[in-house]
C-alpha positions in Angstrom: 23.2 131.1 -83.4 21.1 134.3 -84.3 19.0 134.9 -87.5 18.1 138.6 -87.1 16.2 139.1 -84.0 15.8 135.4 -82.9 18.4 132.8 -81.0 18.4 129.3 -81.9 19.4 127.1 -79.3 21.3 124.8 -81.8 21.8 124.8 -85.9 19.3 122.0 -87.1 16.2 123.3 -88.4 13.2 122.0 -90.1 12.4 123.2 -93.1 8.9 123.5 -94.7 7.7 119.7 -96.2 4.0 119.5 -97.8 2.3 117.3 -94.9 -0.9 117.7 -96.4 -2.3 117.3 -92.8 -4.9 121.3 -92.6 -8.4 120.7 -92.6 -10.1 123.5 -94.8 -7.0 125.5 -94.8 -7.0 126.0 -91.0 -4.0 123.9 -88.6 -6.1 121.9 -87.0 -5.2 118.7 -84.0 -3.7 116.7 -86.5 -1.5 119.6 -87.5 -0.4 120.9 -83.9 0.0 117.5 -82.8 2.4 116.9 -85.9 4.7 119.7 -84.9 4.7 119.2 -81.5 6.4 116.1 -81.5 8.7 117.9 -83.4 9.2 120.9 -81.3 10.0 118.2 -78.2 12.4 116.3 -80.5 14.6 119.3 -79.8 14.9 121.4 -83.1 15.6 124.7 -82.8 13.0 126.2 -85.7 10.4 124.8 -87.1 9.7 126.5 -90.4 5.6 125.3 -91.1 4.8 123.9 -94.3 3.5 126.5 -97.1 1.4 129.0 -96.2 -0.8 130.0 -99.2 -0.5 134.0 -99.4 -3.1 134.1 -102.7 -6.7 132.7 -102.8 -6.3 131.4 -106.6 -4.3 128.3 -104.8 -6.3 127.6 -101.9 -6.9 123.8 -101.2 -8.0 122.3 -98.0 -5.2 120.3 -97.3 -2.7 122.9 -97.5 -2.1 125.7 -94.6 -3.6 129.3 -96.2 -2.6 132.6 -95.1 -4.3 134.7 -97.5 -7.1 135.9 -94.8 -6.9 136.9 -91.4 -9.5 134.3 -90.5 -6.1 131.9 -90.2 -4.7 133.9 -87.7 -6.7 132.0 -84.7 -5.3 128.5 -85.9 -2.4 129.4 -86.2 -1.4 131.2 -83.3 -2.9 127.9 -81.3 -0.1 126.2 -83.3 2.7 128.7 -82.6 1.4 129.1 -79.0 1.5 125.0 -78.9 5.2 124.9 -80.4 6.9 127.8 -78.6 5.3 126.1 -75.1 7.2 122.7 -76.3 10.6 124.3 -76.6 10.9 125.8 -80.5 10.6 128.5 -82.5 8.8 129.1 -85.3 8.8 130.2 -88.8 6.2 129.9 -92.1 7.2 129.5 -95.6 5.2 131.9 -97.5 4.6 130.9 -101.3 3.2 131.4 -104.2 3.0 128.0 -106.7 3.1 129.8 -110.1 3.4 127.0 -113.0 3.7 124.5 -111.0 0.3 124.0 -109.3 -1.6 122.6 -112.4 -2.9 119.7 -109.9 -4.7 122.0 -107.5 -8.4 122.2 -108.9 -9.5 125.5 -110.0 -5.7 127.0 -110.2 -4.9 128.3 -113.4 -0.8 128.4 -113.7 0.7 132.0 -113.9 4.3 132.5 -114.2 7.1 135.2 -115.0 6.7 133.9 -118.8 4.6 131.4 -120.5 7.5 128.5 -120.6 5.2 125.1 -120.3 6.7 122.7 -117.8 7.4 120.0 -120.4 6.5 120.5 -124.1 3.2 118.7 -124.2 1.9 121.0 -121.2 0.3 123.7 -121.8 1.7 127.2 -120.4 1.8 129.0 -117.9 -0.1 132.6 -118.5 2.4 135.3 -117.8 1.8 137.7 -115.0 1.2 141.9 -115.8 3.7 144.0 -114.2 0.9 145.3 -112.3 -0.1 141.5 -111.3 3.8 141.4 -110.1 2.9 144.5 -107.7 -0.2 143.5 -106.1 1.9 139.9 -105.5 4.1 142.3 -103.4 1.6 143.7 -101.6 0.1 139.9 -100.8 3.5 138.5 -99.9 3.6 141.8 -97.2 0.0 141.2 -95.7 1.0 137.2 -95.1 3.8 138.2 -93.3 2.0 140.8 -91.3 -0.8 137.8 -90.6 2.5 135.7 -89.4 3.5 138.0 -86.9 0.0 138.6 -85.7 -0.7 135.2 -85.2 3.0 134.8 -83.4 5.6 133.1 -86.3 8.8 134.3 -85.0 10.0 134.7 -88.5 8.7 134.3 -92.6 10.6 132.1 -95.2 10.2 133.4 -98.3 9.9 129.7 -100.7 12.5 131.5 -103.6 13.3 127.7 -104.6 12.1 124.4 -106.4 11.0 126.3 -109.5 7.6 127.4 -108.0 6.6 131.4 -108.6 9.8 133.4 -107.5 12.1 130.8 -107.8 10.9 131.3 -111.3 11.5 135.0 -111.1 15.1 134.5 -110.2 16.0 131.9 -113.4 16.5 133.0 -116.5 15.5 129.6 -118.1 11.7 130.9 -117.0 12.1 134.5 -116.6 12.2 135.9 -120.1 10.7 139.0 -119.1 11.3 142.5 -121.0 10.0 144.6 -118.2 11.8 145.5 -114.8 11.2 142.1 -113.3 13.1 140.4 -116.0 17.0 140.5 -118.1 19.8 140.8 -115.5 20.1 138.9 -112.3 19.3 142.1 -110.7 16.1 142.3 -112.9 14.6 138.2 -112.1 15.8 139.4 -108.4 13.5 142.6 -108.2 10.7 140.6 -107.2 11.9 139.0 -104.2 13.4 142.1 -103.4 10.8 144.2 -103.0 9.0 141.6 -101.1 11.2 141.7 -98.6 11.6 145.3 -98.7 7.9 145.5 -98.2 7.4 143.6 -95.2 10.3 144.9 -93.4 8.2 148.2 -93.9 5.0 146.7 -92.9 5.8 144.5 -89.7 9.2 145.8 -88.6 12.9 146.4 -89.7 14.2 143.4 -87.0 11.2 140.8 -87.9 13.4 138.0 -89.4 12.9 137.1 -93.2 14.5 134.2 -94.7 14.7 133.6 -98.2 15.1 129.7 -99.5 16.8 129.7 -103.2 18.3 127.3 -105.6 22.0 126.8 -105.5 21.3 125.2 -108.9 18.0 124.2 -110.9 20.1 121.2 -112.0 18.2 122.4 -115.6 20.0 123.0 -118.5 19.4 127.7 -119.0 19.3 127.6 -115.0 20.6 129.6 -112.5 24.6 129.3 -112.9 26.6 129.4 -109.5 28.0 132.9 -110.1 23.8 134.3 -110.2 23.0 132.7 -107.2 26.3 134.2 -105.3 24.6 137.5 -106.9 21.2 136.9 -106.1 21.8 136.0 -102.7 23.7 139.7 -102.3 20.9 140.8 -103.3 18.6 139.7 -101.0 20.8 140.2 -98.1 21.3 143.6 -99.2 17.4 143.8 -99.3 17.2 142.8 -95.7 17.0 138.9 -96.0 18.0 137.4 -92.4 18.7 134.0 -93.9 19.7 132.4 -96.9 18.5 128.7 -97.5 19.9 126.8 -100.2 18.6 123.8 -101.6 18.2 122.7 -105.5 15.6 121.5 -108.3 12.5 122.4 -110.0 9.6 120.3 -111.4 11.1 117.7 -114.1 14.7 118.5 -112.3 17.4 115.7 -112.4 18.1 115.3 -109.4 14.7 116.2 -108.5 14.0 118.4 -105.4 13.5 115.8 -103.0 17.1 113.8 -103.1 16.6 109.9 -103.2 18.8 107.6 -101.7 21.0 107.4 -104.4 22.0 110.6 -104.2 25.0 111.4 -101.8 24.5 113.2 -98.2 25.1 116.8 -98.0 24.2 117.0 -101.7 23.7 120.7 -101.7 26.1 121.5 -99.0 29.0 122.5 -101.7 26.6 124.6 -103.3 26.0 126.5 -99.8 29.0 127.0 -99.0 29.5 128.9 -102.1 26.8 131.2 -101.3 28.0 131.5 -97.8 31.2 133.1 -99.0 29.1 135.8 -100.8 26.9 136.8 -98.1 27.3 138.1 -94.3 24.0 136.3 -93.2 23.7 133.0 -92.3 23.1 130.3 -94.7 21.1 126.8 -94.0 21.7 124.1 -96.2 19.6 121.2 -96.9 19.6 117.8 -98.6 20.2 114.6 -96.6 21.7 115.5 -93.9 19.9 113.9 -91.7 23.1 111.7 -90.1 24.5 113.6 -87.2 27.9 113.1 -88.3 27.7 114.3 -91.7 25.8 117.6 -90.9 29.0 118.2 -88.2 30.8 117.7 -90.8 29.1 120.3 -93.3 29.8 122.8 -90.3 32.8 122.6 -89.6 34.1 122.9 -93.3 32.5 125.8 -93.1 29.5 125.1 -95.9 26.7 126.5 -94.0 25.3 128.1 -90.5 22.4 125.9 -90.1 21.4 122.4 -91.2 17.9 122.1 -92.2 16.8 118.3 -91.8 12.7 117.7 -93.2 12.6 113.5 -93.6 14.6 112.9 -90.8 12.5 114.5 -88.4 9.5 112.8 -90.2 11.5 109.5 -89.3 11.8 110.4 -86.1 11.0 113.6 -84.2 13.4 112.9 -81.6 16.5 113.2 -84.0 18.2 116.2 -82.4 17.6 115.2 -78.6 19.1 111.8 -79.3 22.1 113.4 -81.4 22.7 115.8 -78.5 22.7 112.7 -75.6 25.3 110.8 -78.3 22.7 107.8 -78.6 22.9 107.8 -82.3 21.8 104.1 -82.3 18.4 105.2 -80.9 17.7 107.2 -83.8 15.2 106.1 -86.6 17.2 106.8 -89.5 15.3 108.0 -92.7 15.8 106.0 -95.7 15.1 108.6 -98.4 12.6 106.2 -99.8 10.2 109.1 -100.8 7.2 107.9 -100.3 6.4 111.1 -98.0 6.8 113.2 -101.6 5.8 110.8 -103.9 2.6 109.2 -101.7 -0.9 110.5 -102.6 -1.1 113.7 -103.1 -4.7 114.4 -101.9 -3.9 112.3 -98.9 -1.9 113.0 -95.4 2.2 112.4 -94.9 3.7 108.7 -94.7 6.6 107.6 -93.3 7.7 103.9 -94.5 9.9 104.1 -91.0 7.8 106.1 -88.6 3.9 104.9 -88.9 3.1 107.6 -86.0 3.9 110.3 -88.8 1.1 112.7 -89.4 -0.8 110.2 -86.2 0.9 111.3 -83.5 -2.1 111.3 -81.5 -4.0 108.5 -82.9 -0.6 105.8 -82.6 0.3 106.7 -79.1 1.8 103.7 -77.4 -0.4 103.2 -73.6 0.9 100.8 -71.8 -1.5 97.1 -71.6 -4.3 96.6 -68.8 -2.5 93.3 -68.4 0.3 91.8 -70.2 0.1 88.9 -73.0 2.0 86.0 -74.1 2.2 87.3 -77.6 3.8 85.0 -80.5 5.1 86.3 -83.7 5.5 84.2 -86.2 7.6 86.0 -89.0 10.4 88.7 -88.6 9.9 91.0 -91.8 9.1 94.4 -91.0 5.4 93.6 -89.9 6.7 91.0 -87.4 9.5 92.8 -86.0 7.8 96.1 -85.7 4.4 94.1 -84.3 6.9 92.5 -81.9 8.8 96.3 -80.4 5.1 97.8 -80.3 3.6 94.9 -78.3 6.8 95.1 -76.0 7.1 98.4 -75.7 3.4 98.2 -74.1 4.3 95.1 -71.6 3.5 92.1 -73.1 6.0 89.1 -73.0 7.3 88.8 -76.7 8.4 85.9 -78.3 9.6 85.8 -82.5 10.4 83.1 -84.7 11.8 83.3 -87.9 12.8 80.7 -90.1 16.2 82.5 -91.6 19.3 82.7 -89.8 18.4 86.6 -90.0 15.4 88.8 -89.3 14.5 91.2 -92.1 12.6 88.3 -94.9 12.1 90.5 -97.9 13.7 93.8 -96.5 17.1 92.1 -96.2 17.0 91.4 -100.5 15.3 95.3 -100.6 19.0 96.8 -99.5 20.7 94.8 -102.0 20.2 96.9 -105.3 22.8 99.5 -105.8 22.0 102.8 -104.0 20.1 101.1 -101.5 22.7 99.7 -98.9 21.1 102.4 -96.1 17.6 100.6 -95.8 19.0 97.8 -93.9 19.6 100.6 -91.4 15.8 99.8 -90.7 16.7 96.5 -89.6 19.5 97.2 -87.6 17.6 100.0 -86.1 14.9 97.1 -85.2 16.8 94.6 -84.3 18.2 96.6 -81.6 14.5 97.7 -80.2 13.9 93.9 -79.8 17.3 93.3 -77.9 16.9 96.0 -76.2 13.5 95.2 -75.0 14.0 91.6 -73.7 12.0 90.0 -77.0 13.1 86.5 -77.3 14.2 85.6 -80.9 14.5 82.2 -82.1 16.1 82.4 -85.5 16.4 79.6 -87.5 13.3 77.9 -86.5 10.4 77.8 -88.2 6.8 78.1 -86.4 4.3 75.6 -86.7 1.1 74.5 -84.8 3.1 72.6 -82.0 5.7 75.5 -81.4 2.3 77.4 -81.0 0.6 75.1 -78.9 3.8 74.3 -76.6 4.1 78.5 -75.8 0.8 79.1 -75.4 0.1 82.6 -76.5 -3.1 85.3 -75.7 -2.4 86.4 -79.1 -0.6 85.1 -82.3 0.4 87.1 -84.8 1.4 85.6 -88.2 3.9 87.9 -90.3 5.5 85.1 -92.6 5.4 87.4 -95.7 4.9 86.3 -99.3 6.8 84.7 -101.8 7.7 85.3 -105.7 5.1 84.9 -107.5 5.4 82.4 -110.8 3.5 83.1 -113.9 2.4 80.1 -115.9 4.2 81.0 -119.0 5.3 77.3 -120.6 8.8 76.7 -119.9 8.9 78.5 -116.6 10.7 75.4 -115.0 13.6 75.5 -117.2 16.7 75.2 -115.4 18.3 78.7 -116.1 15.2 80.4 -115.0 15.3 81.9 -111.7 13.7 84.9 -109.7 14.7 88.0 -108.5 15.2 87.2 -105.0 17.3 84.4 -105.8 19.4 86.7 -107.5 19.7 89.2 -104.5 20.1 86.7 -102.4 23.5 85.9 -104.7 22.5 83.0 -106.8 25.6 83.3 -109.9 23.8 84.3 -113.2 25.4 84.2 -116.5 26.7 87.3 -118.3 23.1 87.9 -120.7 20.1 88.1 -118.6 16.3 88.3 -119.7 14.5 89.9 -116.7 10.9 89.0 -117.0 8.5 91.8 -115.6 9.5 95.8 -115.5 8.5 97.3 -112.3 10.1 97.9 -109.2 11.7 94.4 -108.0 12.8 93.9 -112.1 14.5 97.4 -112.2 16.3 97.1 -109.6 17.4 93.8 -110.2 18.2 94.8 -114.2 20.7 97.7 -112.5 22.2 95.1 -110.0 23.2 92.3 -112.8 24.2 95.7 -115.1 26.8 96.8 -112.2 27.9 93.3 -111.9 29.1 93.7 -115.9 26.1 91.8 -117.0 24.1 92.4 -120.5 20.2 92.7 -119.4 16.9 93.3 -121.1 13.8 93.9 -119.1 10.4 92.9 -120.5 7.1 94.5 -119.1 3.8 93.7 -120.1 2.4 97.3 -119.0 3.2 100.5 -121.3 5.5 101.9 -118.9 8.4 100.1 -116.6 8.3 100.8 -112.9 4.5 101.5 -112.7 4.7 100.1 -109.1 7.3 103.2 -108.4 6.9 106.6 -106.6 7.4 109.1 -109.2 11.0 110.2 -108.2 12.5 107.5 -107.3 11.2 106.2 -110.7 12.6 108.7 -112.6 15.8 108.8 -111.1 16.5 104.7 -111.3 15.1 105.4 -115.6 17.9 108.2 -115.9 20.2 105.6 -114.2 19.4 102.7 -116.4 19.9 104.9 -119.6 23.7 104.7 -118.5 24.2 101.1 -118.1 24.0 98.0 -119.9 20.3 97.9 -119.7 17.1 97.6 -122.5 13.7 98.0 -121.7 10.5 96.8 -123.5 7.2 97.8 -122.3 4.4 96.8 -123.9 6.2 92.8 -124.4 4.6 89.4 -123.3 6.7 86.2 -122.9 4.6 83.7 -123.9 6.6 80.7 -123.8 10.4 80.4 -122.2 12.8 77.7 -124.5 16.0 76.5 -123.4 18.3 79.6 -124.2 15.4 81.8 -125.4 11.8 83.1 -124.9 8.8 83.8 -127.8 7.7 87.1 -127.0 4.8 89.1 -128.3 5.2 92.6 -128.6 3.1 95.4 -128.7 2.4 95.5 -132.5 0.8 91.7 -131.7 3.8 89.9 -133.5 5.6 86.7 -132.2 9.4 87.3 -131.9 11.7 85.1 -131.2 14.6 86.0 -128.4 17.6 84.1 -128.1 21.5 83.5 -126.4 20.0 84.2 -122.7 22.0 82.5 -120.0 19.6 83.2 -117.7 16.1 84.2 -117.2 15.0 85.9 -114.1 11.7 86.2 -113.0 10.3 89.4 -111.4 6.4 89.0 -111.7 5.3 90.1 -108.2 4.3 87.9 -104.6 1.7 86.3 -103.2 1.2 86.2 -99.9 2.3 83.0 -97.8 0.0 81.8 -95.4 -0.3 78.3 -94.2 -0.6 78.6 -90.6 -3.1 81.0 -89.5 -6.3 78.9 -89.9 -4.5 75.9 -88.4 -3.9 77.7 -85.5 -7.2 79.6 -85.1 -8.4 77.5 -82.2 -4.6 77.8 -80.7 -5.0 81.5 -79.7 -7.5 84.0 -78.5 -6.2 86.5 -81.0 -4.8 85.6 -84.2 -3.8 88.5 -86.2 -2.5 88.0 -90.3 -0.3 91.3 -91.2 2.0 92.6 -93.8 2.3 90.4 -97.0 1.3 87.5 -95.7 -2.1 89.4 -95.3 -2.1 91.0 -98.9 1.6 91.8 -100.9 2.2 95.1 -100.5 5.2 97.8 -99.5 7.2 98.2 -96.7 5.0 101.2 -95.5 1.8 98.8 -95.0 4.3 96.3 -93.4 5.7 98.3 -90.5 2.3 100.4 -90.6 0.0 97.1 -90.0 2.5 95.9 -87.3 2.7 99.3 -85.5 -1.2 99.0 -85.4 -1.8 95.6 -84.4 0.9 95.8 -81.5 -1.1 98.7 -80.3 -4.5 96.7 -80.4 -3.5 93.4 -78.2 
C-alpha cells in the first residue's frame, strides 16, 4: 500500500491519540519508549500525537512543533521508530474553540459560535490571522521533515480549528474562508498547497476529516464527498475519516456501546469520491472486522489508536493468526476520559505510557507465591508473578474467576469486557498457574502451601447504608441483580452513579419500570465523561427516571420516605423491589491472620481500597513485578 511517496508494509495504522506523555513540549524517554513498543508491535505508520504548530496552545504535556528547538527530540523519536520497523507521521493542529482548558489559551475560531450556550465564545480569527495560520501550518511541516517524519497529518476533524473551517454549523464566515463548501475548504487547502511548496511536491500530506459531526447544521455526507475532492485536488495524499466534535453524540472517542467499524460506511463514501487512499477509524480494533471493512471496499487503511494502547503487539499477533494472544481493548475510555493533566491509562494494559518502568525481568530465584482472590488484581498479580518464574498457585471462592468483573459485563453494551477475563484466564492456563476454584482460602490452606509471598485480592463487597428498613425482604443490591436474582416489574434503584445506572438500564431492557435516586446533584458522578454522557442520552430513551439531589431516609414495606432537594419528606410507593447501589467496601479478613504465615503479604485491588478496574489490574501488574 503507497500514500504518496511512502510504502506501508500492511494497512493498519495508528492514528494520533493525546498521550499526554512530553515533558516541556519536547518527546522525551517516556515518549520514545511509548512508540517504540508500538513500532515493534508491527504497525505500519505511526502518526505521533498533536504536534502544536502555534505558541498560544503550548502546554508541557503536549508535543510542540511551533520552534525548531523540537526538531532534536523529535528526530531521536523518528530515528528510534524507523530503527524498530515503522514509519512515521505527525498530526499537525491547531485547537481553535476547543482548547478552553489549556491555561493561558484564549479560544479563536472561524466564527464566534460558543461550544454550549453558557460558554462563552470563541473570538473569530482576521482574514489576515487565517493567512499567517497558513504560513504556520507550512513551517511545522518543514520542521517535520527536518527532524525525519515521513509524512504530516493535517487534524481537519473532531471540531477543533479547521475541522471548524470545513462546517458550516461553525463557519459563518462572509469572507473567502467562509459560504460554500469550497469557501470553509480554502483553508485547509492552501495549507496543503503551501507545504507542498515549501518541503516538496512528493512529501506526503494526509488530511483527517469528519465523515459527519453527528451535530445537528454539520457537515452533510454530500460536503464531505466535496471537501474531500478538494483536498485531494490540493495535493492531499490521504484522506482519514473519523466523526464528532466537542458535545458530539456519539462523541469522538466511540464507547463500547457503539458498534465496530462505526465510521467505516461513512469512508467508504468518501472513498468513492476520491482517487487517494482513505483510512478509516473507529473500533476496529478486531482483526476480523477491519478485514472485513477492506474487503467491502470502505477504506484503504485501518487506523487502530486504543487497541494498540491495549496492546502494542496487535498487528504482529493478527499477522501469526494468534488472535487469542491479543489483549483486546474494551473501549472503556478511561485513556480519553482519565486526567487530563496527567499521562495515558489503559484499564487492560498497565505497561501503557510505562513501558520502561513495568518491564517484566525474570526473578533472582523463584517463589511459592499464593493468591488468594481471582478479580482482576489476583489474576493479573498471578500471570505477572508467573510470567517472571515463580510457582503460582490461586484460589477463588466462585466456581469462576473474574469476582466483580464477571457482574461489570453484564449491563447492556458491555458483553466485550469479559473479553478481559477470557483473555486472562488463558495467560494463567497457559502459564502452568494452578487454580482452585471453588475453594475458599483461609489460614490453614495458607499454612498447608507454604508460600514466600501471599497476596490477598479477595475484593470488596456492596456496601449497605443504614437507612431503617434496609433489611426488608424486597430489598436487594445491584450485584444480586446482575448476578440474575428475579426482580419485580417497578424498581427503586437507591444510589445514581455508575453501578445504579447501569443497573437502572439493565432492569429498563428487561421491560422493567425504574427510578434512580442519587443523593449528589448529578447521576454518574463516579463516570468518565463520555461514557457518562452517552449511558444519560441512553437512559432518556428507556423506561428510566432519575432524581439527583434525593435522600431515602427510611425504606417501608412497598415504599421509601424520601427527602428531596427542596428539604421535603415525600412519600414513594407500589415498588416491588428496591435495589441497592450505594458503593463497596473492601473485604478483608485474612491478611492480618496470616501476617506471620508469609514473608510477604501483599493486600491489592479492592480489598485494599474500592476502586476501578484500572487500579485493580494496575496494583496486580505492580506487585507481581515486586516479589
Amino acid at each position: 500500500m503507497k500514500v504518496g511517496r511512502i510504502e506501508l508494509k500492511n494497512r493498519i495504522i495508528m492514528p494520533p491519540m493525546i498521550d499526554r506523555l512530553a515533558v516541556d513540549g519536547m518527546a522525551g524517554d517516556r515518549v520514545k519508549d511509548f512508540y517504540a513498543a508500538r513500532a515493534r508491535g508491527g504497525v505500519a505508520l505511526i502518526v505521533l500525537t498533536p504536534g502544536i504548530v502555534d505558541i498560544s496552545m503550548a502546554s508541557p504535556i503536549q508535543l510542540g512543533i511551533y520552534e525548531d528547538r523540537f526538531i532534536p527530540s523529535l528526530r531521536q523519536l523518528t530515528d528510534l521508530v524507523h530503527s524498530e520497523g515503522a514509519l512515521m507521521g505527525i498530526q499537525l493542529m491547531h485547537l481553535g474553540r476547543q482548547g478552553g482548558e489549556i491555561e493561558g489559551y484564549k479560544p479563536v475560531a472561524a466564527s464566534p459560535v460558543p461550544l454550549s450556550p453558557n460558554e462563552e465564545a470563541p473570538r473569530e480569527l482576521t482574514t489576515g490571522e487565517v493567512e499567517g495560520l497558513v504560513e504556520k501550518f507550512a513551517e511545522a511541516a518543514r520542521r517535520a521533515r527536518d527532524a525525519g517524519f515521513d509524512m504530516v497529518e493535517l487534524h481537519a476533524c473532531h471540531g477543533y480549528l479547521l475541522s471548524g473551517f470545513l462546517s458550516p454549523h461553525t463557519n459563518r464566515r462572509g469572507d473567502r474562508y467562509g459560504g460554500s463548501v469550497e469557501g470553509r475548504a480554502r483553508f485547509v487547502v492552501e495549507i496543503i498547497g503551501l507545504i507542498k511548496e515549501r518541503v516538496g511536491v512528493d512529501f506526503p500530506v494526509s488530511c483527517r476529516i469528519n465523515g459527519s459531526d453527528y451535530m445537528p447544521g454539520g457537515v452533510t455526507l454530500d460536503m464531505v464527498r466535496r471537501t474531500a475532492r478538494l483536498l485531494a485536488d490540493a495535493g492531499a495524499d490521504l484522506i482519514g475519516v473519523s466523526g464528532g466534535a466537542y458535545g458530539s453524540y456519539p462523541v469522538i472517542v466511540p464507547p463500547y456501546d457503539q458498534p465496530r467499524g462505526c465510521n467505516a460506511e461513512l469512508a467508504g463514501a468518501v472513498k468513492q469520491a476520491v482517487k487517494v487512499p482513505v483510512a478509516v477509524a473507529g473500533r476496529l480494533d478486531d482483526p476480523l472486522a477491519a478485514d472485513e471493512a477492506l474487503l467491502a471496499g470502505k477504506a484503504d487503511l485501518i487506523a487502530v489508536a486504543r487497541g494498540l494502547l491495549a496492546d502494542p503487539d496487535l498487528p504482529n499477533k493478527a499477522a501469526a493468526g494468534d488472535f487469542r494472544e491479543i489483549r483486546r481493548c474494551l473501549a472503556c475510555n478511561v485513556c480519553i476520559d482519565g486526567n487530563p493533566t496527567e499521562p495515558i491509562t489503559c484499564t487492560v494494559n498497565p505497561e501503557a505510557g510505562r513501558e520502561r518502568e513495568m518491564k517484566i525481568a525474570p526473578a533472582s530465584w523463584p517463589k511459592r507465591v499464593l493468591v488468594i482472590g481471582g478479580g482482576l488484581a489476583g489474576l493479573e498479580a498471578a500471570r505477572v508473578a508467573a510470567l517472571r518464574g515463580h510457582r503460582v498457585c490461586l484460589y477463588e471462592e466462585d466456581r469462576v474467576v473474574g469476582g466483580q468483573w464477571v457482574m461489570a459485563a453484564k449491563p447492556p453494551h458491555k458483553q466485550e469486557h469479559a473479553m478481559l477475563l477470557d483473555h486472562l484466564s488463558w495467560q494463567l492456563q497457559k502459564l502452568g498457574v494452578e487454580c482452585h476454584l471453588g475453594q475458599r482460602a483461609d489460614e490453614s490452606t495458607v499454612q498447608g502451601f507454604g508460600p514466600d509471598a501471599a497476596i490477598v485480592a479477595t475484593g470488596a463487597k456492596p456496601l449497605v447504608p443504614p437507612i431503617a428498613g434496609v433489611d426488608h425482604p424486597e430489598v436487594t443490591t445491584a450485584w444480586e441483580v446482575l448476578r440474575g436474582r428475579v426482580v419485580g416489574q417497578r424498581v427503586l434503584v437507591i444510589g445514581g452513579g455508575l453501578t445504579g445506572l447501569e443497573t437502572a438500564e439493565f432492569l429498563a431492557q428487561g421491560g422493567r419500570e425504574v427510578m434512580v435516586v442519587e443523593l449528589l446533584k448529578r447521576a454518574g458522578a463516579d463516570m468518565g465523561a463520555t461514557v457518562r454522557w452517552h449511558l444519560m442520552n441512553r437512559t432518556r430513551n428507556q423506561n428510566i427516571r432519575i432524581f439527583t439531589s434525593t435522600q431515602v431516609r427510611e425504606i417501608r414495606s412497598g415504599g421509601v420516605v424520601v427527602v428531596s432537594r427542596n428539604g421535603s419528606e415525600e412519600a414513594w410507593s407500589a415498588f416491588d423491589t428496591i435495589v441497592l447501589a450505594c458503593g463497596t467496601k473492601s473485604r478483608d479478613e485474612l491478611s492480618t491472620k496470616i501476617k506471620d504465615l508469609a514473608a510477604e503479604v501483599h493486600v491489592i485491588g479492592d480489598a485494599a481500597k474500592p476502586r476501578r478496574g484500572l487500579e485493580a489490574i494496575r496494583e496486580g501488574s505492580e506487585v507481581g513485578r515486586r516479589i
